[in-house]
C-alpha positions as CSV (number, residue, x, y, z in Angstrom):
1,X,0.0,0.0,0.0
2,X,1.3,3.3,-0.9
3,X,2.3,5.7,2.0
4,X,0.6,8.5,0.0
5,X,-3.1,9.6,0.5
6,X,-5.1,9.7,-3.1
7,X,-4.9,13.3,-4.2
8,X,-8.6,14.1,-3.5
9,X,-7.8,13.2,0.2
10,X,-5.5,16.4,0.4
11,X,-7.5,19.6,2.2
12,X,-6.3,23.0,0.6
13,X,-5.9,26.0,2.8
14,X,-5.3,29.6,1.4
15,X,-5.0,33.1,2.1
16,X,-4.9,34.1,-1.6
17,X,-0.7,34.8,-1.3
18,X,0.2,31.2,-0.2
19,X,-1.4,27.8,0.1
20,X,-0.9,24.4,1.1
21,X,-2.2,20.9,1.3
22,X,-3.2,18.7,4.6
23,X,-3.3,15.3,4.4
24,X,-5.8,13.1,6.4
25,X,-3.2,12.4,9.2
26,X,-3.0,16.0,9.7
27,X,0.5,16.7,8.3
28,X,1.0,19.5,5.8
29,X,2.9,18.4,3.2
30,X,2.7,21.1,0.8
31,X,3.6,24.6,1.4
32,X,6.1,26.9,-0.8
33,X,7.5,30.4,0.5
34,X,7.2,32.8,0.4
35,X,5.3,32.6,-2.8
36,X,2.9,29.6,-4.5
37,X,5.1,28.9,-7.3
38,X,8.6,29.1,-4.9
39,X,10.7,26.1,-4.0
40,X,8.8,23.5,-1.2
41,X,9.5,24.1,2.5
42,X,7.2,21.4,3.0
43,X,7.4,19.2,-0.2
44,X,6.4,15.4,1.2
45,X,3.9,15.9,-1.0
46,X,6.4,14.7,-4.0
47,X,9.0,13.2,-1.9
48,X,7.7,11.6,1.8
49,X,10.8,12.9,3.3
50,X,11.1,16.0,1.5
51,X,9.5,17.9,5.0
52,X,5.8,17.9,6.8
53,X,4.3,19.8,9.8
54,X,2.0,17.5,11.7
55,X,-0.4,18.7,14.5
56,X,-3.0,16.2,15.8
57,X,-3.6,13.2,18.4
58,X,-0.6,11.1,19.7
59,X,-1.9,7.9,18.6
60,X,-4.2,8.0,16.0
61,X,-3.3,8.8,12.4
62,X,-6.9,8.1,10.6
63,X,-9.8,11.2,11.1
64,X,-13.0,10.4,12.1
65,X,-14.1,13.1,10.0
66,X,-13.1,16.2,8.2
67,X,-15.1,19.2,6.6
68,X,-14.2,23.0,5.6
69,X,-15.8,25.0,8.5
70,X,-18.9,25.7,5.9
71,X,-18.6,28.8,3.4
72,X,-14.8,29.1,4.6
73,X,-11.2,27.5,3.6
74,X,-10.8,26.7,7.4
75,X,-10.1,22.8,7.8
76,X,-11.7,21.1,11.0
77,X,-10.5,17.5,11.7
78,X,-12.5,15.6,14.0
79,X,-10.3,13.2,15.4
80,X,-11.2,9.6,18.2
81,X,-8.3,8.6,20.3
82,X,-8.4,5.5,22.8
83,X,-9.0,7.9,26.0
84,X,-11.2,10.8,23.8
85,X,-12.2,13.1,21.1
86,X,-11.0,16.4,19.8
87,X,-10.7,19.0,17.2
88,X,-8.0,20.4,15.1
89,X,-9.1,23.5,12.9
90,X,-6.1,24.8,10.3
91,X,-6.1,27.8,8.5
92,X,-3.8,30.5,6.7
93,X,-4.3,33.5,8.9
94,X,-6.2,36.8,7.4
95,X,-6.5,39.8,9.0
96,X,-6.7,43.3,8.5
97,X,-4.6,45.0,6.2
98,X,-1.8,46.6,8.0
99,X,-1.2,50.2,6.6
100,X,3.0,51.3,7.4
101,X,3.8,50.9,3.5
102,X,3.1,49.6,0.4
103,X,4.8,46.3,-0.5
104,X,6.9,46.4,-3.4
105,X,5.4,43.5,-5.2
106,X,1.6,44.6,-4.5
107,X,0.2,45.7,-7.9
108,X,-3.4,45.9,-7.3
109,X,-5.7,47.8,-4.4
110,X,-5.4,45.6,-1.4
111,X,-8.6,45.4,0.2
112,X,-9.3,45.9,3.9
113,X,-8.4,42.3,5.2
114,X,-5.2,40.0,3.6
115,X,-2.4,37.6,4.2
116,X,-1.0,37.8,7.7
117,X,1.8,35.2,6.8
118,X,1.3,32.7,9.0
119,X,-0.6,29.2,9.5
120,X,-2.9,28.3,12.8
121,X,-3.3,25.2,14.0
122,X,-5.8,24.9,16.8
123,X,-6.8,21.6,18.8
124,X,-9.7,21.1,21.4
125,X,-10.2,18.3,23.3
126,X,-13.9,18.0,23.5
127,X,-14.8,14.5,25.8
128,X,-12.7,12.9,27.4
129,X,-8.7,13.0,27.6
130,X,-6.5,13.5,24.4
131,X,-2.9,13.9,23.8
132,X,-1.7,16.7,20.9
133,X,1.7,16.0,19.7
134,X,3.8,18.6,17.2
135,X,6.1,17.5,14.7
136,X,7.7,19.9,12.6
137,X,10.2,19.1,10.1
138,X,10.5,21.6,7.1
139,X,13.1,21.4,4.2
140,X,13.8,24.1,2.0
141,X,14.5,24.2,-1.9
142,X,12.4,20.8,-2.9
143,X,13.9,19.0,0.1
144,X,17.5,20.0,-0.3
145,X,18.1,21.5,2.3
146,X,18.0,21.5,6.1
147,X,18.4,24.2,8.8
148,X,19.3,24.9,12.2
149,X,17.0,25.4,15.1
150,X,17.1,27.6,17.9
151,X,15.1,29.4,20.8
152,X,15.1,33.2,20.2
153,X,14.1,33.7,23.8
154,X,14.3,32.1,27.1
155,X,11.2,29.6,27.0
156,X,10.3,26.6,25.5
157,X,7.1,27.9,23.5
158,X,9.0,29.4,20.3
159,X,12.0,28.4,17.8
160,X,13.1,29.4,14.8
161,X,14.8,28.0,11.2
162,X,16.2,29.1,8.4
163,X,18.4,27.4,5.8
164,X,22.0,28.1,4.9
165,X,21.2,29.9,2.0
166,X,18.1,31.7,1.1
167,X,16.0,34.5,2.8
168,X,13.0,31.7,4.5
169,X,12.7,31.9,8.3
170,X,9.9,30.0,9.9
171,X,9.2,30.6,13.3
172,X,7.0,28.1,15.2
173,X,5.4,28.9,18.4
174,X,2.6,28.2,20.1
175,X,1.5,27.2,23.9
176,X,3.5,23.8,24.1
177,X,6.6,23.2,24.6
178,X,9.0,23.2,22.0
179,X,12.5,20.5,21.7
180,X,14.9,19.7,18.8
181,X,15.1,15.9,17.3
182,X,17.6,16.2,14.4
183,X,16.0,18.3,11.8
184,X,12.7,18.6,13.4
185,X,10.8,20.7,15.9
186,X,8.2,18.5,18.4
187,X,6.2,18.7,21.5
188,X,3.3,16.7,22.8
189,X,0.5,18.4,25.8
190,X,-2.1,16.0,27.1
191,X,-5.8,18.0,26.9
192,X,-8.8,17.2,28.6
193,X,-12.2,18.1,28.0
194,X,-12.5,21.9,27.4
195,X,-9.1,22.3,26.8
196,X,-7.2,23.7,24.1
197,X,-3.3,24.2,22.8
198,X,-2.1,26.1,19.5
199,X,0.9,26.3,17.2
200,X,1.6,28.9,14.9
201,X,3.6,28.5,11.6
202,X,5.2,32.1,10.6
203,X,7.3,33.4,8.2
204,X,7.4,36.7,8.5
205,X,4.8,40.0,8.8
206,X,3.1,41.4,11.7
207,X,-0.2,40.5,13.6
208,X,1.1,36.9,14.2
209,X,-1.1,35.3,16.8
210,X,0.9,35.1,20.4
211,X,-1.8,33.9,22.6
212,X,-4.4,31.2,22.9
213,X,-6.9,34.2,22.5
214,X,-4.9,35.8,19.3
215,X,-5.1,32.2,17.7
216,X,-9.1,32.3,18.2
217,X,-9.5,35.9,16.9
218,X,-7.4,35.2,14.2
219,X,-9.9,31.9,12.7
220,X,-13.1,34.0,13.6
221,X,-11.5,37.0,11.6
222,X,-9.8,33.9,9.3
223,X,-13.6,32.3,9.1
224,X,-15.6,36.3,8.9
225,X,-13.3,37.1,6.0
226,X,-14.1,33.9,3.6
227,X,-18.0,34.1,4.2
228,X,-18.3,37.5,3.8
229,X,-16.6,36.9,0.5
230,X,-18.7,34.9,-0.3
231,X,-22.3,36.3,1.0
232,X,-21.4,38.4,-2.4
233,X,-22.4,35.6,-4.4
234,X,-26.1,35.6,-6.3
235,X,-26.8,31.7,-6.0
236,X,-30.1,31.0,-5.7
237,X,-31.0,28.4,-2.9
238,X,-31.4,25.1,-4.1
239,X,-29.6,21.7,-3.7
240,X,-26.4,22.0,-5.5
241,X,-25.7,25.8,-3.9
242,X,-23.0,24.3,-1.3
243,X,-21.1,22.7,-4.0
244,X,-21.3,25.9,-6.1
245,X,-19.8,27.3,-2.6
246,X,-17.2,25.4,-2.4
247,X,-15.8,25.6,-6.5
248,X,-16.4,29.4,-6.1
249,X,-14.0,29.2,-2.7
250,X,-11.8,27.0,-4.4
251,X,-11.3,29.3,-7.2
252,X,-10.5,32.7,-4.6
253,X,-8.4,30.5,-2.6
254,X,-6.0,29.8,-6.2
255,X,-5.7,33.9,-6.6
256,X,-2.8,35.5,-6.1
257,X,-4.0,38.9,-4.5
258,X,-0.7,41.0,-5.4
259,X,-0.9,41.1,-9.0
260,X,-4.5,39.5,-9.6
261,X,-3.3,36.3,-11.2
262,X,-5.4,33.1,-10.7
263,X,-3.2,29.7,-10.6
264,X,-4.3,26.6,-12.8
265,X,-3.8,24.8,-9.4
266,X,-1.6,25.0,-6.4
267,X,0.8,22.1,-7.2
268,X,3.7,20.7,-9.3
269,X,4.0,17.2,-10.6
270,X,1.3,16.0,-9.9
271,X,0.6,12.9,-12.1
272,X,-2.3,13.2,-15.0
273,X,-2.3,9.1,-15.2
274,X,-1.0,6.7,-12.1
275,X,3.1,6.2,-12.0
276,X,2.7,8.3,-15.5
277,X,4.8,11.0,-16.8
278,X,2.8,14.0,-17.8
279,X,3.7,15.7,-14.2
280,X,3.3,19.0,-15.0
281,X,3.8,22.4,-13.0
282,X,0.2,24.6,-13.1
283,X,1.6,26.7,-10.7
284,X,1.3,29.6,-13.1
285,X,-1.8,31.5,-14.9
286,X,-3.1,30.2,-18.2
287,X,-4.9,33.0,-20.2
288,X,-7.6,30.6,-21.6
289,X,-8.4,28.7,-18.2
290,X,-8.4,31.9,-16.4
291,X,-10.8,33.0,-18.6
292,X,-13.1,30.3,-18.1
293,X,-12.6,30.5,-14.2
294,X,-13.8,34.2,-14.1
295,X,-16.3,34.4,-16.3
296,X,-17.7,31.6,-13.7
297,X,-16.9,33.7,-11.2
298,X,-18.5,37.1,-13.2
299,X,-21.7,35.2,-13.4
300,X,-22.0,34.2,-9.5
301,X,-21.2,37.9,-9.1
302,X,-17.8,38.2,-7.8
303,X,-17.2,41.5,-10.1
304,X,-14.0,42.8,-8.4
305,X,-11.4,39.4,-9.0
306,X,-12.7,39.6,-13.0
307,X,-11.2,43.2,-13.2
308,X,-8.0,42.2,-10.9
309,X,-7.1,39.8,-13.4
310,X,-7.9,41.7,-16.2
311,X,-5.5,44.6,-14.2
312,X,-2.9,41.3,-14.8
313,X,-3.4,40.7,-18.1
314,X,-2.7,44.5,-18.6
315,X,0.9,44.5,-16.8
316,X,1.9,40.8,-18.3
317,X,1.2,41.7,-21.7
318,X,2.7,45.6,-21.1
319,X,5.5,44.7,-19.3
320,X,4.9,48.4,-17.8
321,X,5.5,49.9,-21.5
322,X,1.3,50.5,-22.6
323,X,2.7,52.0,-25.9
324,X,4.4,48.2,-26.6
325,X,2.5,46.1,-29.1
326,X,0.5,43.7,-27.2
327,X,2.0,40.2,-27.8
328,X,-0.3,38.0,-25.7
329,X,1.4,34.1,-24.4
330,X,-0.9,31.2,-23.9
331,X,0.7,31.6,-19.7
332,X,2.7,33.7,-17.4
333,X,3.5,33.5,-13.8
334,X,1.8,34.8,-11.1
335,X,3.5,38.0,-11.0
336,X,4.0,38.1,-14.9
337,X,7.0,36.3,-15.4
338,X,7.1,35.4,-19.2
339,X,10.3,33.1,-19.2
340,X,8.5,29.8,-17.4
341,X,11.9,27.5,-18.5
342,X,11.1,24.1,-17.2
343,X,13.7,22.1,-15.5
344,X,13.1,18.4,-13.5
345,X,13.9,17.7,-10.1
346,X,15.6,14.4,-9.9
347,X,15.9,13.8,-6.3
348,X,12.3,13.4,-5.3
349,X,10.7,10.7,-5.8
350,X,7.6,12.2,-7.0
351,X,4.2,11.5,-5.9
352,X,3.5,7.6,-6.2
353,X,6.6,7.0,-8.3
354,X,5.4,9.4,-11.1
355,X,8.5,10.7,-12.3
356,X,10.0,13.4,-13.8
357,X,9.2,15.9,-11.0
358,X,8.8,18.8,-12.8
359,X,9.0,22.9,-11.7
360,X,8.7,25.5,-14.4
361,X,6.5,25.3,-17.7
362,X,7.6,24.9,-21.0
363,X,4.4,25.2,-22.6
């Protein structure tokens, strides 16, 4: 049996600048930094020991359910251990937008709540007695490299990495305590009914949850910010209005707020046939899809991400210059890159055997 979940198992969190991928045993395996379409910090996704983050119950590995806290991208995990039952809710933090500056690489208006730049992980124990273990092992550039980790104060409740090379730090803290195993970053706290612990993943930014109380805040402002998103939508009620939902959240969650862009998908490599070759990276904006995706989007009555993108299609085909001829490519990157030169990984393993793993797009 492969030690890989089926793809569709994989829960997708965003805060429309980065996303990831939880599998059902609670470990992110997916995550690239600090943008979508940058090398894997967590890439076990393609490689099971290119890096993961796991946050759930001690002893057991299979949920006992798991949903999107409704109209939201926040993942709850519902999780039965021998001694009880608790709750793990994940999410990439939003909050509001923070107004010392403007960032260099933001093209388009921000609006009034965006990408904190940091991931929440949140367990309850809710009957009975549980144990929450941590088990953080991240490895930059696709799994090629490792880093150091240290306390950068006197406690036990934060540590930091960064690899040799590169501009990544990750900080993890939270309200358990924190050791070093090799190249990972664990703890384990034992809950009981009512109780609750957190971890925070950061990498940067300000408003990064501290407290118990800040982790809360930040997944009801996290869970206020996706529905009222959505309460913009004009779907009729009928039967097949949560699934329209959830392909209209799906489609926000793959936009890259910056520039406008909106991703084919959030991953590279993935295979289109088992153990297959056609692994492609759709970590990038295809003119044609995109068009398709927001004219969906037009019609449920999300107005404002049509005219971001079509703000992107503006500065990719421009290049700044709006006297230039327009010379439109079938694709760009998420920030307008036009040279997409694909190149293949060979030291992951890639997901299920399919090999070559690929990053960049030739297409």
């Amino acid at each position: 049996m492969s030690t890989f979940p089926p793809i569709a198992d994989y829960g997708l969190l965003s805060n429309c600048e980065q996303s990831c991928l939880v599998a059902p045993d609670g470990s992110i395996e997916w995550l690239c930094l600090p943008r979508p379409d940058s090398p894997s910090v967590f890439g076990a996704l393609l490689d099971r020991a290119a890096g993961s983050f796991r946050f759930g119950p001690s002893n057991a590995h299979v949920p006992q359910h798991r949903r999107y806290v409704p109209g939201t991208m926040v993942l709850e995990t519902t999780w039965q251990t021998p001694t009880g039952w608790m709750t793990v809710h994940d999410l990439l933090v939003i909050g509001p937008t923070q107004s010392e500056g403007r960032r260099a690489d933001y093209h388009r208006a921000p609006s009034d709540f965006g990408a904190v730049g940091a991931i929440v992980r949140i367990a309850t124990c809710i009957s009975g007695r549980v144990e929450a273990v941590v088990n953080c092992a991240p490895l930059f550039n696709y799994g090629t490299a490792g880093g150091t980790w240290s306390y950068p104060g006197d406690g036990y409740d934060a540590m930091t990495i960064a690899p040799k090379e590169g501009d990544v730090q990750l900080e993890l803290a939270g309200n358990i305590r924190l050791g070093v195993l090799g190249a990972r970053s664990y703890g384990r706290t034992t809950l009981t009914e009512g109780q609750s612990a957190f971890v925070t993943l950061s990498w940067g930014g300000s408003s990064i949850p501290a407290s118990q109380d800040e982790a809360f805040s930040a997944m009801n402002t996290t869970v206020g910010f996706w529905r009222d998103w959505l309460s913009a939508a004009k779907i009729r009620d009928h039967p097949w209005k949560p699934y329209i939902d959830r392909s209209a959240l799906t489609l926000k969650a793959l936009s890259y707020a910056p520039t406008g862009a909106i991703m084919a998908a959030a991953t590279t490599s993935l295979p289109e046939t088992p153990g297959g070759a056609r692994n492609w990276d759709y970590r990038f904006t295809w003119i044609r899809d995109s068009a398709f995706m927001l004219r969906s989007l037009y019609r449920l009555g999300f107005d404002w991400e049509a005219v971001e993108y079509f703000g992107f299609i503006i500065d990719a085909v421009s290049a700044g210059d709006l006297n230039r001829k327009f010379e439109l490519q079938i694709m760009y990157g998420i920030c307008g890159e036009r040279d997409l030169t694909g190149r293949t990984l060979d030291h992951l393993s890639g997901f299920r055997g399919a090999r070559p793993v690929r990053v960049g797009n030739g297409a």
